[in-house]
Backbone as CSV, one residue per row, in Angstrom:
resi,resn,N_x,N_y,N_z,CA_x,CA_y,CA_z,C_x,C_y,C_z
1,UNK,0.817,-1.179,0.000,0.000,0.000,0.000,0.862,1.245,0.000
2,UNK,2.185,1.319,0.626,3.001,2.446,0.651,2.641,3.588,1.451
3,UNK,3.062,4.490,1.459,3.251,5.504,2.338,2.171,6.110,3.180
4,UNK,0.507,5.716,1.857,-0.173,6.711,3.071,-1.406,5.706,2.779
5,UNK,-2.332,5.350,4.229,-3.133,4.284,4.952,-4.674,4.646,4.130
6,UNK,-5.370,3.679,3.874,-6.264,3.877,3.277,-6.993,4.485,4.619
7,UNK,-7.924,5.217,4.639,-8.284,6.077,5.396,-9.254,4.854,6.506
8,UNK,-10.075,4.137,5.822,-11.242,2.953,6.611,-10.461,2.320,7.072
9,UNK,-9.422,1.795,6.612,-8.505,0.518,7.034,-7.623,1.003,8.766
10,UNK,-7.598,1.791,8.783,-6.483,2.827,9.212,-6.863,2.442,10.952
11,UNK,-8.524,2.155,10.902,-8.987,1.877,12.133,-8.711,0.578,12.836
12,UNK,-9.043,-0.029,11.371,-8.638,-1.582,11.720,-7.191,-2.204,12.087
13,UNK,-6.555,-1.227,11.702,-4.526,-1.519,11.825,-4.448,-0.788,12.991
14,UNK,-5.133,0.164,13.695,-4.743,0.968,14.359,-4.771,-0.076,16.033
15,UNK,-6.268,-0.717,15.909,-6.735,-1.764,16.512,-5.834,-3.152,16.393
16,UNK,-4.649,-3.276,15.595,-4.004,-4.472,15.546,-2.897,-4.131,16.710
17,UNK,-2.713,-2.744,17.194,-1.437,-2.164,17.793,-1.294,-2.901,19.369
18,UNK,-0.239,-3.319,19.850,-0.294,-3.647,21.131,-0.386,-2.345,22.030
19,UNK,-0.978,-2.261,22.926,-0.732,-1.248,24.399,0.482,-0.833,24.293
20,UNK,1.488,-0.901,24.559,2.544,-0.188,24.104,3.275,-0.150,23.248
21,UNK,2.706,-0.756,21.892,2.921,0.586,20.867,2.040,1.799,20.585
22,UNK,1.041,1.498,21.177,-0.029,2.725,21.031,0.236,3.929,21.863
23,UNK,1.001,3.032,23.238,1.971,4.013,23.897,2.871,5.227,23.329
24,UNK,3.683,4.237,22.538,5.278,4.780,21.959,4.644,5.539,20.921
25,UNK,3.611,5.369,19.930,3.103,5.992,19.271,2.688,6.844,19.718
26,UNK,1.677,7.432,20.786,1.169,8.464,21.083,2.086,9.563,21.492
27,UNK,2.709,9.149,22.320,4.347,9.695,23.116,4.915,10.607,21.560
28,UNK,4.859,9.667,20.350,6.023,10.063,19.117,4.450,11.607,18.786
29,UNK,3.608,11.215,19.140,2.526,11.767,18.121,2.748,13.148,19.218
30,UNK,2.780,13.326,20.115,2.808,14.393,21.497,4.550,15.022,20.842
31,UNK,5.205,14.339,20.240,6.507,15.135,19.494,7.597,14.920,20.428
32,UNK,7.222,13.854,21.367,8.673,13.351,21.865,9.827,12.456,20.911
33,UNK,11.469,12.748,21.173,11.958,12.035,20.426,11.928,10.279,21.123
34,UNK,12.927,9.447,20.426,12.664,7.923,20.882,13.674,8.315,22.511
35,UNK,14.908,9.075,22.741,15.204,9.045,24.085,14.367,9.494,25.087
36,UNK,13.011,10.569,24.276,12.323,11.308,25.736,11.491,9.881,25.823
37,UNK,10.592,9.528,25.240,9.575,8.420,24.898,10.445,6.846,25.875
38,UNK,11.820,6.842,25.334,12.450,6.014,26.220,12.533,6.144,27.765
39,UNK,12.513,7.761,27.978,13.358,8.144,29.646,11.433,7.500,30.028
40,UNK,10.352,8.240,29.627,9.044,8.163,30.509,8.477,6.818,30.221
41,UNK,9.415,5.548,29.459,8.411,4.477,29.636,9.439,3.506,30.398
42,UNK,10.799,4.053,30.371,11.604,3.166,31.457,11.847,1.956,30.667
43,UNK,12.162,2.259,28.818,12.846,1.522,28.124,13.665,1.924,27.470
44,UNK,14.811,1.009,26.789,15.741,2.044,26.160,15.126,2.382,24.768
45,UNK,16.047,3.243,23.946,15.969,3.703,22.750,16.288,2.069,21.533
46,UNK,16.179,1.633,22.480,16.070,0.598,21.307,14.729,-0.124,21.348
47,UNK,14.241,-0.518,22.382,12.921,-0.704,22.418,11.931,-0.480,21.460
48,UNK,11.906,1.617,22.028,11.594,2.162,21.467,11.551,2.161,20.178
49,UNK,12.735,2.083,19.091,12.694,1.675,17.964,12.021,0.501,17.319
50,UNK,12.270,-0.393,18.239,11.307,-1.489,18.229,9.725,-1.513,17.566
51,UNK,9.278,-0.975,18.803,8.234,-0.981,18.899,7.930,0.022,17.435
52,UNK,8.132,1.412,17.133,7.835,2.082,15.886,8.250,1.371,14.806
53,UNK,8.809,0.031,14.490,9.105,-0.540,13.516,7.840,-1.175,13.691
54,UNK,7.534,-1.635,14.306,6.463,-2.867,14.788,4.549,-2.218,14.196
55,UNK,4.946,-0.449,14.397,4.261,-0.023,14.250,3.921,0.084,12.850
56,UNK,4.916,0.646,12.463,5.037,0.943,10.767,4.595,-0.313,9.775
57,UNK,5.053,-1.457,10.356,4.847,-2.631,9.758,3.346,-2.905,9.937
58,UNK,2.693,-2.894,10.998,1.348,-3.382,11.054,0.002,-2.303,10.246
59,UNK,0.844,-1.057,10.226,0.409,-0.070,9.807,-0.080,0.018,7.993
60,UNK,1.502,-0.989,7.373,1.406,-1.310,6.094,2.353,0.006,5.840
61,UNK,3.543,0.984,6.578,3.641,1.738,5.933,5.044,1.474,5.500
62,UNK,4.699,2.352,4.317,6.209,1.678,3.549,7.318,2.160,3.119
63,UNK,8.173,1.982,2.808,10.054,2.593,3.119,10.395,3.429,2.084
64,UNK,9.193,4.459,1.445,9.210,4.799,0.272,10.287,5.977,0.707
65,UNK,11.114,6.573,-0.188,12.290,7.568,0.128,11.350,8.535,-0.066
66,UNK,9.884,9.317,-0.637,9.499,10.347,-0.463,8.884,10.635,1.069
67,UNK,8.690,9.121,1.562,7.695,9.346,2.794,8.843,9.072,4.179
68,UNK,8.465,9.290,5.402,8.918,9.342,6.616,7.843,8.515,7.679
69,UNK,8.098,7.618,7.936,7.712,6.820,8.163,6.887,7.175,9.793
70,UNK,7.800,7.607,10.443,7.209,7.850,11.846,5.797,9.064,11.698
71,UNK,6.664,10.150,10.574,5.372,10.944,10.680,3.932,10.463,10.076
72,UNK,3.819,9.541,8.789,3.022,9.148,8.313,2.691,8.106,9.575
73,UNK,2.838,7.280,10.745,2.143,6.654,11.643,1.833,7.942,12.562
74,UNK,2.343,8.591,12.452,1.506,9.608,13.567,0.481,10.213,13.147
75,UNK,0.653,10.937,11.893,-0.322,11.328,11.293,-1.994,10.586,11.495
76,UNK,-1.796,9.201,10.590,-2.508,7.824,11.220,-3.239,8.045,12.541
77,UNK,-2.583,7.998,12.996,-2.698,8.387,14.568,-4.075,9.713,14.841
78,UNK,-3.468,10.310,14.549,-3.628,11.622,14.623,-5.256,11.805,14.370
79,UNK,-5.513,11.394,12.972,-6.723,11.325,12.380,-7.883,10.393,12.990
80,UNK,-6.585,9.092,13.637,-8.192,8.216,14.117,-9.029,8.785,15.780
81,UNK,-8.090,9.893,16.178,-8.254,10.529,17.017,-9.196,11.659,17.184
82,UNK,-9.135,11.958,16.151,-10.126,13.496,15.643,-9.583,14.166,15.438
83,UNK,-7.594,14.094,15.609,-6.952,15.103,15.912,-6.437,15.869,14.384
């Protein structure tokens, strides 16, 4: 599907997310980097990476060089929120 989530689907992937990636996601979506997001969940920055890979993947989003991956899951985010 690439870079940007079909808009209906978006609910249903959003709903595939574990508790803390919805965490690490929200944290990224609030504009923390992966060390602040790391210091307030009391994991490291690798975790962290973790988990936003984990995200991106369930998300369907994809490694396209025009797109940015974290912002297009936040974005995601963002929208199923109202925000």
């Amino acid at each position: 599907m690439g870079a940007l989530i079909a808009p209906l689907r978006t609910g249903q992937r959003l709903a595939s997310l574990s508790a803390r990636e919805l965490e690490v996601l929200s944290l990224a979506a609030e504009g923390h980097p992966n060390a602040g997001i790391a210091r307030r969940l009391f994991i490291s920055e690798r975790t962290v990476e973790t988990h936003m890979r984990g995200v991106s993947w369930k998300l369907d989003i994809g490694q396209e060089p025009a797109s940015h991956r974290r912002v297009t899951a936040v974005l995601a985010y963002l929208r199923s929120e109202g925000g």
